[in-house]
N, C-alpha and C positions, 0 to 999 in steps of 0.2 A: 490690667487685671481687675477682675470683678470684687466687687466687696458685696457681702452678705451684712442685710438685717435683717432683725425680726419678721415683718413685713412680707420679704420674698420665700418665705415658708409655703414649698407647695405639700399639701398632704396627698399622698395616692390612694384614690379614689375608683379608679381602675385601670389596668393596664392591659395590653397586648400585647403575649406572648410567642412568638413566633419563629422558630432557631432552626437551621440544619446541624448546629452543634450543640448537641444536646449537654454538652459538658455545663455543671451547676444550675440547670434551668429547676428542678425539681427545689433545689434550698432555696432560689430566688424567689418560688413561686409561693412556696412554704412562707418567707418572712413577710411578705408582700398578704397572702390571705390572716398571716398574724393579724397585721393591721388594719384590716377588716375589707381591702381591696376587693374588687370584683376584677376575675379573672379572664380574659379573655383571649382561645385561642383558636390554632387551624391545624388539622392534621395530625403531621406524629406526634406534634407537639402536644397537642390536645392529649391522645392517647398517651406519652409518659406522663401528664400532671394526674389523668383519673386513674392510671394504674397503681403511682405514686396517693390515691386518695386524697388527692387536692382538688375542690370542687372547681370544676371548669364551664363558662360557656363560650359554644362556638360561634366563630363567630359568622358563620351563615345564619344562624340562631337571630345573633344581634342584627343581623340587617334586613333581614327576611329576605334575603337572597342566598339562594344554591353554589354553592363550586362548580364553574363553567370551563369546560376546553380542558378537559385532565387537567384542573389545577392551574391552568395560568391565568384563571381571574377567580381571585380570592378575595383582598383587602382591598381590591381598586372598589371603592365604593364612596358615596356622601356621605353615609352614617360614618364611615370610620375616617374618614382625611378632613372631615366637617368637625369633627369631634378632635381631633389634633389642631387643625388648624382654628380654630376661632380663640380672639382674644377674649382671656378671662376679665379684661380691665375695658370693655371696650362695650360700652350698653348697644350698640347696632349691632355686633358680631350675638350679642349672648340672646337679644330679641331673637334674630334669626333662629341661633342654636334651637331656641325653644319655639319657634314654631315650626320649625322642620324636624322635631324632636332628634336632636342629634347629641347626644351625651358627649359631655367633655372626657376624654382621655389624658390622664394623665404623666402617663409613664409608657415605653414603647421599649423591647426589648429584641432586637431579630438580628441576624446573622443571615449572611447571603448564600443563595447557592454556592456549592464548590468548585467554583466556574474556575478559579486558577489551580488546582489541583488538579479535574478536571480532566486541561488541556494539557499538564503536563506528565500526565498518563499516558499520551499519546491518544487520546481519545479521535474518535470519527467527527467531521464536521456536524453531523444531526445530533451528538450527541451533546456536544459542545454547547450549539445550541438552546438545548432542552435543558442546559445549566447556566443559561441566563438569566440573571432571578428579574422580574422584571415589580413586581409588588414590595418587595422588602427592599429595595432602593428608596421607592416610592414613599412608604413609611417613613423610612430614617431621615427621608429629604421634607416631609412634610413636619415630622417632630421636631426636629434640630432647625428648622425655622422660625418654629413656635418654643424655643427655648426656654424664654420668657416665662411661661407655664409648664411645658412637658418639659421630661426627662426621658431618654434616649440612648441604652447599651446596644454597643455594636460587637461587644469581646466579652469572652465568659469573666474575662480576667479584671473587668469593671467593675462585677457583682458584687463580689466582697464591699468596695465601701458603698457602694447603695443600698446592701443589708445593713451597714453599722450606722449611717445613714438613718434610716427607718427606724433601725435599733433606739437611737438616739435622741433623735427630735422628730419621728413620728412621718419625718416628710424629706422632699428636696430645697436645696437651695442655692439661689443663683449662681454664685459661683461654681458649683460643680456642673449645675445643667449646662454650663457655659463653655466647660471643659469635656462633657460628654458632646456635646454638640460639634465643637472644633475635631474631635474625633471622629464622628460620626460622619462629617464632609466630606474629611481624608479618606476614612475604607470610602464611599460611595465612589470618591477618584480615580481609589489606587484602581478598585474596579471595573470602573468604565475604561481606566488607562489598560487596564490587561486586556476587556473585550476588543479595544480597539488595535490594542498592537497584534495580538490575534488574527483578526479582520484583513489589518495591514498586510501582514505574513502570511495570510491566504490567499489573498490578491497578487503574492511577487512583489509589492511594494516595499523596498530595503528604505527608502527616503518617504513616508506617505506627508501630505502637505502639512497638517497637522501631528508633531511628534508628540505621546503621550509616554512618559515615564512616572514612576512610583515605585516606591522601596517602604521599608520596615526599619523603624529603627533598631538594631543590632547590637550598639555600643554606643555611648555617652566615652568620648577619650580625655586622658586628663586635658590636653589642647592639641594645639596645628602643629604646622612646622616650626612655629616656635613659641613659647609660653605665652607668649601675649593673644595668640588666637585662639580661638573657640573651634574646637570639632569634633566631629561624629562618622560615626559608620554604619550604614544603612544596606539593609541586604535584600534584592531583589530576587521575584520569582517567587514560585510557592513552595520548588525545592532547592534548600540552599546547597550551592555550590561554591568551586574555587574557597578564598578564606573563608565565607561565609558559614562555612560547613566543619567548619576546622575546630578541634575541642582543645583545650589548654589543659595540659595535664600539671603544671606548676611555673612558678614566676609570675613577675611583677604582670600590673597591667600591660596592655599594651596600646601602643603612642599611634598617632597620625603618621611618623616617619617609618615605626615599626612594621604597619601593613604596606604602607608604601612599598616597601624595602621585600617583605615578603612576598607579595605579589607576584614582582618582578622575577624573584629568585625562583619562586617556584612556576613560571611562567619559562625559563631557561630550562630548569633540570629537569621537564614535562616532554622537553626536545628530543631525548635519549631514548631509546632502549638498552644501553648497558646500562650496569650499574653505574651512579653518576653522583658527583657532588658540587654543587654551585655556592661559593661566597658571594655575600653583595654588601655592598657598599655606599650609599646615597643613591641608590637603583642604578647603581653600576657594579656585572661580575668583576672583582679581583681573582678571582681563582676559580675554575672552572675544567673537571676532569674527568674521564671515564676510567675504570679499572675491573681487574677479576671480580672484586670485591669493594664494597664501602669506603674500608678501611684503607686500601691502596688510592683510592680515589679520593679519599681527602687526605693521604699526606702528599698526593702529585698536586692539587686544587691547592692545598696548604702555600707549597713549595714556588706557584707562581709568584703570589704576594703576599710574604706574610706579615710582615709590618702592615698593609691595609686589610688584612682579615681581622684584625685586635678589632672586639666590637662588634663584629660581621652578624649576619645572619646568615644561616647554614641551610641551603635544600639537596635531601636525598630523595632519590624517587624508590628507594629502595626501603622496606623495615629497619626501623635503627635495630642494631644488633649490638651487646656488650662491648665486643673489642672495639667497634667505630665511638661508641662514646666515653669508653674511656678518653679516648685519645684525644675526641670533642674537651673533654673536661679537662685538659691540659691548658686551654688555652681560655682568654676571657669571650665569650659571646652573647650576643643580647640574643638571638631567636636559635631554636630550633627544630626546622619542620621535615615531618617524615609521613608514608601513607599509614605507616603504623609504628609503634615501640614498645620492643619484645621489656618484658616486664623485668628483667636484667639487666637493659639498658638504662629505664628508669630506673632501677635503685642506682645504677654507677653514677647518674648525673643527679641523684636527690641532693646531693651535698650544695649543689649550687641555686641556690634558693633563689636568685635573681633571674636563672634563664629560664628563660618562656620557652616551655616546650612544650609544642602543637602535633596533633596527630589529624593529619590531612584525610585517609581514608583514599578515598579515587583520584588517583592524579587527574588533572585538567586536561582536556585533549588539545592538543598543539594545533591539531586542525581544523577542531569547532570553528562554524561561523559564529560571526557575533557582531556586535558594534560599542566603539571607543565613544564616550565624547567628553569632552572638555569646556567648559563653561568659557567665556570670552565677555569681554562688554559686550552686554549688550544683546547677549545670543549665546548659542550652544554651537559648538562644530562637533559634530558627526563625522567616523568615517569607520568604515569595516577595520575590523582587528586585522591585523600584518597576520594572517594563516597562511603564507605562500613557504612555501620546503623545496630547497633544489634538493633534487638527487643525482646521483653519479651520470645516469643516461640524460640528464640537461647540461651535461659539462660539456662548452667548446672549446678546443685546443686553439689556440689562436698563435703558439709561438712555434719554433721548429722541433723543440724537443717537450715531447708529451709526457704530464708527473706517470711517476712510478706508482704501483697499484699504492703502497706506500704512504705516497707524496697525497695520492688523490683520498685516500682516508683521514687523513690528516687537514685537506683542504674541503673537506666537506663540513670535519667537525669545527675547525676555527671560522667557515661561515657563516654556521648555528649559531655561534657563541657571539659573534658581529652582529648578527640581528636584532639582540637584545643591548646593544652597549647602545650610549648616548652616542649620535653623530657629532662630529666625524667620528668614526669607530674604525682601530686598526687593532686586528687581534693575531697576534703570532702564538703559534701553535708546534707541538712535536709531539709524536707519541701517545695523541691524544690526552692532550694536557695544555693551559696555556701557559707558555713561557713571559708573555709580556702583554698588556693592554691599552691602548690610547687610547682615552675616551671624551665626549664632549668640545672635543678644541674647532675654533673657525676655523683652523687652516689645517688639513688632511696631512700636508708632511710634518706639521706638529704632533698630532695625535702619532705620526709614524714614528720621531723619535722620541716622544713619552713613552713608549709603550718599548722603546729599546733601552731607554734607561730605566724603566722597568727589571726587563729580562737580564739585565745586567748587573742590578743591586740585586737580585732574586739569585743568578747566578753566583756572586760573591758569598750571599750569604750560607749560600750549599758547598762554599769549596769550589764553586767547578770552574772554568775561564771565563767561557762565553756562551750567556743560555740561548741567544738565536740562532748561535753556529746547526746549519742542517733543519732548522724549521723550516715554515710554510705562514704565510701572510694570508690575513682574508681583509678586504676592506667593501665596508655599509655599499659604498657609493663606486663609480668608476674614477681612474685617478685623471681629475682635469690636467696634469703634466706629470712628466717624466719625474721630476724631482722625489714623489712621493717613493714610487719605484726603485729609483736609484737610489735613496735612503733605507729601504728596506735589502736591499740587493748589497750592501754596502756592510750592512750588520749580518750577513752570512747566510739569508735563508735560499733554501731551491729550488721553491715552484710561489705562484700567488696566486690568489681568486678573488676573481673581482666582477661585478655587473657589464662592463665592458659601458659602451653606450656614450662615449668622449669624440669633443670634434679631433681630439689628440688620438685616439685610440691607435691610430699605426706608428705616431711617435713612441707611443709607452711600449706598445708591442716591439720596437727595432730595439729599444734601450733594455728590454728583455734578455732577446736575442743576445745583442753584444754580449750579455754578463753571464750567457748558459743558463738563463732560468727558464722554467717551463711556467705557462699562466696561462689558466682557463678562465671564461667569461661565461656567467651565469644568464643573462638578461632578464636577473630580477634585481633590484634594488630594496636595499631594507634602511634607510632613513628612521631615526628615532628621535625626538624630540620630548 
C-alpha cells in the first residue's frame, strides 16, 4: 500500500477531458477550472464543457494538428503522450519536454468507446469495429504509467473524491494516483479481454490459444465456503444476466454458498415449461416438481424431502403468487428466487426478515451456449455448459415392453432433474414429482439405494407405504452392472432411463426384461461434478 506525504502533492495544472460517458464530466470539469486548471478536450466532449460554459481547449488546438480519418486520430500525438509520459523528477525527460515544447499533463479523465454494450446489442461486425476506442486506451495506458505524476479517471464514479481531493489539498496524491492507476489497467483489460473474446467468437474459435476473461465486481460476500475464506462475486458482460441481474427485495446478505446454491437451482427449474418448483441443497435438488399451479408444485417438491428442504433455497420459474408464499412462509428457508413477486406475495413473506428474496426477471435459457470453467493448479479447465435436452423422439426402447405415454413423461422429467444432481445421480420420479434422490456417491447402486431411503422416509412421513411403488428411475450415467437396475427394480418402479452406452448394456437390458420393466436409452450422458 502506498503511503502519501507532503512531497507527492501533485497540483492540476491541466488536464484532458475525453468521455463517451458523459455522466459528471461537467462538475469535474467545473472543480478542476476552480483550481485554475487548463482544460483540455475533443469532440462532444469539448461541446458539453462550452455549452456547460466552462472554458475549453481543443485539443487539435493544443497540438496544431487536425482530427484525421472520422476521428480515429485524435490524441495519438507527441504533444499529448509526451506531456503524460515525461518524468517530472527526471532533469533529461523535463530538458526534452521543453525543447520539444510539450507541456506536462496532469490529470487524464476518458472513458472508452461502448465497444461491450455495443456488441451486445447485437450490433454488425463494421459497427463493432468502429467501437474500438483505439486513442483512449492509449491515454489511460500512457497516464497510469506515469502515476507517479498524473492522475487518471476511467469511471464517472471516481470523480466524487478527485473533486474532494482538489477540494482539499488543492492536488493528487500518491496513494490514490496509485489506486486510480490499478483501475485504469483493469478497464483497459477488461477491454481488450471483450475485443478479443469477440474476435474469438467471430472466428468460430470456442478454445482460441489465448483465453481472455474479465468481470466487474458485483459483491464483496461476507466469506467462502467457509468463514475462514475470503470471496466475492463478479459479474460479466456488459448486460447482466442469470444471478447477476437478480434485485433482492429483502433478507440478509448473501453468502458464497448462497449463490452457489442458487445458481444451480435456478439453472433446474429454467428446464420446465410448467409451472415448476426446485429445492436445493449444497447444489443438490431435494425436491423438485411440476404442477397446475406454484402452489401444488411446491407442496409435491416439499413432499419429496422435506427434512432436506429445512434451509433450502426455493426456484419458481413462475411469479410468486400470495398463496405459494404463504406456504413458503411455513417453513424455514434461506433464498427465494422468482422471475417476478406479485406485491402480495411480498407482504405475506415480509415477516421473515432473514429470507432473501430475489426477483430474477428473465429466466435463463436452458439452451444457451456458453462456457464453464474452473480454476485448477495451475490453469483454468474450460468446457461448454451441459445445454444437451433429450426429448421424447430421442428415446430408444431397448427392452420388450415400451413405457406407457405415462411412464415416458415421467422419464423425461426425472432425466431433467439427473442432469443437474451431483454424479452418480439417481433420481426416481412419479407424477412429475421426485419421490427420492441419490446424489454424489462413487458407486451408482449407492446413490440407487440413498435415493430409496429417501423415497421411503418421504413416504412415511405422508402416511403412504412405499413412495417408489409405480415410479420411473433416470440415472446421469449408463448402469456399468445389473445391480444398480435390480436395486431400482427391487424398490417397485416401471420403466428406467438411462444413457445406455455399457460393455454390460445387454446384461442390464435381460435383467430388465426378466422384472417387466420397460428402459429407454438416451445416448447422452449428463456427468456433473
Amino acid at each position: 500500500m502506498a503511503t502519501s506525504t507532503s512531497s507527492d502533492l501533485v497540483p492540476i495544472r491541466r488536464a484532458l477531458l475525453s468521455v463517451s460517458d458523459k455522466s459528471g464530466l461537467v462538475e469535474l470539469a467545473r472543480a478542476l477550472a476552480a483550481g485554475g486548471a487548463e482544460i483540455l478536450s475533443t469532440g462532444g466532449s469539448a461541446r458539453a464543457l462550452t455549452d456547460a460554459g466552462i472554458a475549453v481547449r481543443e485539443v487539435s488546438d493544443f497540438t496544431g494538428f487536425p482530427e484525421l480519418l472520422d476521428g480515429r486520430v485524435k490524441t495519438l500525438h507527441p504533444r499529448i503522450h509526451g506531456g503524460l509520459l515525461g518524468r517530472r523528477d527526471d532533469p533529461a525527460h523535463q530538458a526534452a519536454m521543453n525543447e520539444h515544447d510539450l507541456p506536462a499533463i496532469d490529470l487524464v479523465a476518458v472513458n472508452l468507446y461502448p465497444f461491450e454494450a455495443t456488441i451486445a446489442a447485437g450490433a454488425d461486425r463494421a459497427t463493432a469495429i468502429e467501437n474500438i476506442d483505439i486513442g483512449g486506451p492509449a491515454l489511460i495506458r500512457s497516464a497510469a504509467k506515469n502515476h507517479a505524476h498524473v492522475a487518471v479517471l476511467t469511471d464517472p464514479a471516481q470523480y466524487p473524491e478527485l473533486i474532494q481531493a482538489l477540494k482539499g489539498e488543492g492536488g493528487t496524491r500518491l496513494g490514490l494516483r496509485r489506486r486510480l492507476a490499478a483501475a485504469a489497467y483493469a478497464r483497459t483489460a477488461a477491454y481488450d479481454a471483450a475485443i478479443a473474446t469477440w474476435a474469438a467468437r467471430e472466428e468460430g474459435e470456442l478454445f482460441p490459444e489465448r483465453l481472455t476473461l474479465a468481470g466487474r465486481l458485483a459483491q464483496e460476500l461476507r466469506y467462502g465456503e467457509n468463514p475462514h475464506q475470503k470471496a466475492a462475486f463478479y459479474a460479466t458482460g456488459e448486460r447482466p444476466t442469470g444471478l447477476a441481474a437478480a434485485r433482492q427485495l429483502q433478507g440478509k446478505e448473501l453468502s458464497y454458498n448462497n449463490l452457489n446454491d442458487t445458481d444451480a437451482a435456478l439453472e433446474l427449474v429454467a428446464e420446465f415449461d410448467e409451472p415448476a418448483v426446485v429445492i436445493v441443497k449444497h447444489a443438490n435438488p431435494c425436491g423438485v416438481a411440476v404442477g397446475d399451479d406454484l402452489a401444488e408444485a411446491w407442496r409435491r417438491a416439499l413432499a419429496s424431502d422435506p427434512v432436506s428442504a429445512y434451509g433450502g433455497i426455493v426456484a419458481l420459474n413462475r411469479p410468486l403468487d400470495a398463496l405459494t408464499a404463504l406456504a413458503l412462509s411455513e417453513l424455514f428457508l434461506e433464498i427465494v428466487i422468482a422471475p417476478e413477486v406479485e406485491e402480495a406475495a411480498q407482504v405475506a413473506l415480509a415477516a421473515k426478515k432473514n429470507l432473501r428474496l430475489l426477483v430474477m426477471g428473465a429466466m435463463p435459457d436452458p439452451a444457451a451456449p456458453g462456457l464453464v470453467v474452473r480454476s485448477l493448479g495451475g490453469g483454468l479447465l474450460v468446457q461448454e455448459r451441459d445445454a444437451g435436452r433429450v426429448a421424447e423422439a430421442d428415446l430408444k426402447v431397448v427392452t420388450k415392453r415400451a413405457p406407457t405415454a405415462a411412464e415416458r413423461k415421467d422419464l423425461l422429467f426425472a432425466f431433467r432433474v439427473a442432469k443437474h444432481v451431483k454424479s452418480n445421480a439417481i433420481v426416481y420420479a412419479k407424477g412429475g414429482a421426485t419421490v427420492g434422490i441419490g446424489a454424489g456417491q462413487m458407486s451408482r447402486v449407492d446413490s440407487a439405494r440413498i435415493a430409496v431411503l429417501k423415497a421411503e422416509d418421504a413416504a412415511k412421513a405422508a402416511g403412504a407405504i412405499r413412495g417408489t411403488e409405480g415410479a420411473v428411475v433416470a440415472s446421469d450415467a449408463f448402469f456399468p452392472f445389473a445391480d444398480g437396475l435390480i436395486a431400482a427394480a427391487d424398490a417397485g418402479v416401471s420403466a428406467v432411463i438411462q444413457p445406455g452406452g455399457s460393455l454390460r448394456d445387454e446384461e442390464v437390458i435381460a435383467a430388465a426384461d426378466a422384472r417387466g420393466l420397460a428402459m429407454v436409452f438416451t445416448g447422452m450422458r449428463h456427468f456433473r461434478h
